[in-house]
N, C-alpha and C positions, 0 to 999 in steps of 0.2 A: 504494500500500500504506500501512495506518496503520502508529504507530509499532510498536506490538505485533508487529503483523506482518513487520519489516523483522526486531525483535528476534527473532522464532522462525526466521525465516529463516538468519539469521545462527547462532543453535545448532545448526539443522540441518544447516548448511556446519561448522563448528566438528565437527562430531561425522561428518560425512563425510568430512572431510579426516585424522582423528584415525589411524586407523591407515594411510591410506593413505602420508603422510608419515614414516613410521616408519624407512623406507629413508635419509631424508636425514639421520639420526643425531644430532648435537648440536640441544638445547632451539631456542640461539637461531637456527637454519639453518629449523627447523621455524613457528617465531613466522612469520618473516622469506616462507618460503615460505606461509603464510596470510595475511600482508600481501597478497604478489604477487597469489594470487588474485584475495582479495575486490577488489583495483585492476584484475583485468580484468574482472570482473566488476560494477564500476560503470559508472554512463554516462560518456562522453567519449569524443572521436573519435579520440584517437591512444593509446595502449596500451603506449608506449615508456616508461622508467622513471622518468624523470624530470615528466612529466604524469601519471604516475601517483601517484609521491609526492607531487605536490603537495595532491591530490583527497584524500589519505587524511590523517585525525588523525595518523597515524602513522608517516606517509612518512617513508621516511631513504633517499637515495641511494645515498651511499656502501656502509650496509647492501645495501641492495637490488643493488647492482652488484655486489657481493662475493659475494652469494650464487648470482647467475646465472652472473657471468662468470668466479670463480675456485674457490668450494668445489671441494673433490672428491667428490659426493654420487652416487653412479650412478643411472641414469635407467632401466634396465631393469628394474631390480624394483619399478620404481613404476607402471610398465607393464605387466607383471604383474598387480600388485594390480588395478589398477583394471581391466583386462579381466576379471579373474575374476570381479569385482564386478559390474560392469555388464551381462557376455555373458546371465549367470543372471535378468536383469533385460527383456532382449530376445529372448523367445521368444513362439509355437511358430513354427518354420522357417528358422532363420537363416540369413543368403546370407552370404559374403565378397565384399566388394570391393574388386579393387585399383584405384587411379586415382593420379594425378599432379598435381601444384599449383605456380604460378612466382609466385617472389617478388622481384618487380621490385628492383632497386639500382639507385643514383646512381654508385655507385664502381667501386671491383675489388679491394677488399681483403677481402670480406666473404668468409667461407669457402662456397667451392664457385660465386663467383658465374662469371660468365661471357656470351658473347652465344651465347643457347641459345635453341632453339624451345621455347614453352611452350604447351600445349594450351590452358591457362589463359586468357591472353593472346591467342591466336591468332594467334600472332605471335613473329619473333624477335628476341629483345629482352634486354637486359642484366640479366640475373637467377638467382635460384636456383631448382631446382628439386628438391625433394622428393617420392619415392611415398611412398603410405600403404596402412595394408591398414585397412578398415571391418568392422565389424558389422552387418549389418541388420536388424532383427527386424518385427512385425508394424506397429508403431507409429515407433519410434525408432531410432535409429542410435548408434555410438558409436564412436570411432577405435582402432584395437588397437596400430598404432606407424606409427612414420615412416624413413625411411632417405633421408638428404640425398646426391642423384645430386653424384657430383665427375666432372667433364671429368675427361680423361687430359691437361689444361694444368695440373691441379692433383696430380692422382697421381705426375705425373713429373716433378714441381719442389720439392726437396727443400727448398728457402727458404721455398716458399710454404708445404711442409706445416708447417714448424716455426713460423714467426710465429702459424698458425692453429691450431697444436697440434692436428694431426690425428694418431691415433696409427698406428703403424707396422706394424699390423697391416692397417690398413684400406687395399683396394688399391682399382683401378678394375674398376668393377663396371657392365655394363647395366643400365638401369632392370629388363628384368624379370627380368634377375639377382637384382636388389635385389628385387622381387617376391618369388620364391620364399623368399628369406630372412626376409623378414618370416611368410611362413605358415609357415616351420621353427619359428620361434620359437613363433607361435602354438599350433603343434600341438606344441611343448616345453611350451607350461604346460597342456597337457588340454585346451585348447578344441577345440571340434569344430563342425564346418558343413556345408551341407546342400549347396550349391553355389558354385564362385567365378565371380563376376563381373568380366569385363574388358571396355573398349574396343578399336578394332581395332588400336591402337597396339601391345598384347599378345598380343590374339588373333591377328595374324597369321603370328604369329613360332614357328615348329613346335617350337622346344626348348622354351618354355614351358608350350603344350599339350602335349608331353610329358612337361613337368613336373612336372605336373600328374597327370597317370594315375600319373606314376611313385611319386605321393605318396596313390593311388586317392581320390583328388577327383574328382566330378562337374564342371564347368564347361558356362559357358554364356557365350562369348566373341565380340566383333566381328573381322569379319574384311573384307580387302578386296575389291571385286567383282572382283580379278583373284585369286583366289588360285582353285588347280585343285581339283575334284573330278571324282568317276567314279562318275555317275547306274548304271551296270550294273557289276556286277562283271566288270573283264576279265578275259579269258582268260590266262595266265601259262603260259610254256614256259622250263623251267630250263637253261641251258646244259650241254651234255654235257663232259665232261671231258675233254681232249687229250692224250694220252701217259701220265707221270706225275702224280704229286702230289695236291694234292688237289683234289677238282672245286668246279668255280667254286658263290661261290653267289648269283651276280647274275640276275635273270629277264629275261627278252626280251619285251616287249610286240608286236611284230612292228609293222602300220600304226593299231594302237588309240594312242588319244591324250586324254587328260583336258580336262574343260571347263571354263573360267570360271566363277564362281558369278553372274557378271552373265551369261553366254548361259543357264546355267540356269534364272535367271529370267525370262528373254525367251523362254524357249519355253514355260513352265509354265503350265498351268492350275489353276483350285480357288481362285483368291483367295475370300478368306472376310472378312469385315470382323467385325473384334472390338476390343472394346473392355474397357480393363486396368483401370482405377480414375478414380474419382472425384476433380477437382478444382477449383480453385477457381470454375470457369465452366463447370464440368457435366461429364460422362462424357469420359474420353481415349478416343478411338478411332482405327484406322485397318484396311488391308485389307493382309494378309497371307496366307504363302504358305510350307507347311513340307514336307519330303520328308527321304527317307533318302538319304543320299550317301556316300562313300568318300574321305576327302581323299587327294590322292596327292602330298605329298611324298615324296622318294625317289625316285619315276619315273623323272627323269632319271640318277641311281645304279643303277639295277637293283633296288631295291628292291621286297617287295611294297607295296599299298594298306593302308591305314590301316584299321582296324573301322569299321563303320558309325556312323555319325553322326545328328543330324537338322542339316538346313540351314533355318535359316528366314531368311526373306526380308519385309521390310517396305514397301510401294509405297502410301504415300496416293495418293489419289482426287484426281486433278488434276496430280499431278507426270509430266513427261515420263519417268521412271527409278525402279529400287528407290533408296533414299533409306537403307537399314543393310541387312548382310549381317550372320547370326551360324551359330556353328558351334557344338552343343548336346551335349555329350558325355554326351546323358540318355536312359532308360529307354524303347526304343520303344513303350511302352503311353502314353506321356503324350498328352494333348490339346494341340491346337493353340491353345489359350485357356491353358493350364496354361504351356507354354512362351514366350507372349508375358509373361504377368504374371512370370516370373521373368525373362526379359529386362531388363524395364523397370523391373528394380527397383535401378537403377544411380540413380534419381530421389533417394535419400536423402543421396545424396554431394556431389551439388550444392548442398544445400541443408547438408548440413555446413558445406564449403568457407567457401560465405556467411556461414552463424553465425560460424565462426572466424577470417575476416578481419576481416569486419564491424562486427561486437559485440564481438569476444574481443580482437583486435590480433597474431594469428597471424602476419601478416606483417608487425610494428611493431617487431622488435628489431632494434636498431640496433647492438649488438655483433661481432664478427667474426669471433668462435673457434669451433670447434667444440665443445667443451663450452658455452658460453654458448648456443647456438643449439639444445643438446640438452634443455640446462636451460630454456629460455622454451615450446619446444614442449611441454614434459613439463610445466607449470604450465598451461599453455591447455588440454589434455585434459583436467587434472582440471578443468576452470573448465566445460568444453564437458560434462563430464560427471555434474556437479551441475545444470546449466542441467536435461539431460531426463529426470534425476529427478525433477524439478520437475515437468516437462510432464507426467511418467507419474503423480506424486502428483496435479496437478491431476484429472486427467482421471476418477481413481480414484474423487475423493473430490466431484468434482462433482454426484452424483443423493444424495448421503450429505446435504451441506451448500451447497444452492447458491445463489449470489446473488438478492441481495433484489430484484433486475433481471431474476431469470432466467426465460424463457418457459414 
């Protein structure tokens, strides 16, 4: 970029960050957090505060550490803004997605750290881990919040919550406990989506999918090739009542029995090979396979069967087994093409993750408290989400004004 360039760059971050910052309250808390930015947002490989002071004219540690690791500036209304801002930016069709991220430690002082499996990682390994909930939209992505997972080694150790000033409200929670919570909030500030996306880490787990309905969201979730469904509706016989009181209300399946969604797929026919989007080495594709099904949790309860579903199933050309199971809480008119391209649209999250480790230094703070770790995330979002105003300004303004290079 020429100079000119760097300098409209730089008012157009200046004028983006202008009302969003308005939550952190005092002038120099505001300066100080436009410093932190623009410092992830320069080159350099590490993102922790003190190489980033250095990089900047303006660097000041001490400020800068002040202002991550002890203000008392709240992070939620800044989270707020800037989904209001950006969701309005990422349309027509926007999907939710929840997924999870591990931020490797050296130590075990770091709040929430721990030896925890990280999907990240793939592997388990001494670290934090945080859900997030995404935005999707046609083009770009954008992160709506974060909720940093605590072990019940830190919820139930009252030393450790205090050193890390974790407040007293906040107890232990499952990951997709924490899930749900982030879409309360979301759908606290008006935002609205078309479907959520999970891996089968989530999708497996039935209070979630019902957590889901319970909140009438569509979803479109992974699930594992053991989990049960019932290809036919069974038959259902209520218990009669015995003597007094009141009658039972558990049903009898008699010798009906629910299937796997992996025999499901081993007996199925119809694979159909389809292909979702274009990348960097030509068309994705693969052969798939969708049906209506009944999940049957409860079964074993006496419960009835679940509404109907679509089950799809994804078995590339070559592999000895299906390779994802998901469970599709959508519209039995959709196409089999319709419901793989919002499957697959879990692809934007990965490539977040990347940008904000990467480039941003998402997992570069090297502080230990909880507020400091609320405050560094909540600066990387706004940094992650000036970056693809950028991309969405480029893209806009490219057939307007395009390079003197361009084809």
């Amino acid at each position: 970029m020429t100079e000119s360039e760097i300098a409209k760059c730089r008012k157009r971050l200046e004028r983006f960050l202008a009302d969003l910052m308005e939550p952190l309250g005092r002038r120099e808390r505001r300066h100080w957090g436009s410093v932190y930015v623009r410092g992830l947002l320069l080159d350099g490989e590490r993102k922790s505060i003190e190489p980033m002071a250095a990089r900047l004219p303006e660097g000041n540690v001490q400020a800068m550490q002040q202002l991550i690791g002890q203000s008392p500036w709240p992070w939620a209304p800044v989270w707020q803004g800037l989904a209001q801002r950006l969701t309005a930016e990422l349309r027509p069709d926007p999907v939710w997605v929840i997924d999870d991220t591990g931020f490797p430690k050296q130590g075990h002082h770091s709040v929430g750290v721990a030896r925890q499996y990280s999907g990240t990682l793939g592997k388990t390994a001494n670290c934090q881990v945080a859900v997030s909930l995404h935005q999707a939209g046609g083009e770009e992505s954008t992160i709506l919040g974060w909720r940093l997972y605590l072990p019940e080694s830190w919820t139930q150790d009252a030393q450790r919550r205090a050193e890390a000033g974790i407040p007293a409200e906040v107890k232990f929670q499952t990951k997709w406990q924490l899930a749900l919570e982030l879409i309360d909030a979301a759908q606290a500030w008006g935002l609205r989506c078309g479907v959520v996306l999970a891996d089968s880490a989530y999708g497996e787990v039935t209070e979630f999918r019902q957590g889901l309905e319970a909140r009438q969201l569509l979803y479109a979730v992974g699930i594992p090739s053991t989990l049960g469904v019932w290809t036919r509706a069974p038959r259902l016989h209520k218990l009669k009542a015995r003597g007094r009181g009141r009658p039972p209300s558990v049903y009898h399946y008699g010798e009906q029995r629910p299937c796997a969604v992996g025999e499901v797929a081993g007996k199925a026919g119809g694979w159909k090979h389809v292909r979702w989007r274009e990348g960097t080495k030509g068309w994705l594709a693969s052969r798939f396979y969708a049906g209506r099904v009944q999940p049957s949790h409860g079964f074993n309860a006496g419960q009835p069967p679940h509404r109907e579903v679509w089950l799809l199933v994804e078995w590339p050309p070559g592999e000895k087994e299906p390779t994802q199971y998901f469970l599709c809480d959508l519209p039995e008119s959709y196409t089999l093409r319709r419901l793989v391209r919002i499957v697959k649209g879990r692809w934007k999250i990965e490539q977040d993750y990347q940008q904000l480790k990467e480039e941003l230094g998402l997992d570069h703070y090297e502080g230990r408290n909880w507020t400091g770790w609320h405050h560094h995330v909540t600066l990387v979002m706004l940094a992650h989400a000036f970056l693809t105003l950028e991309r969405l300004r480029s893209k806009k303004n490219f057939w307007v004004d395009p390079a003197p290079d361009a084809p």
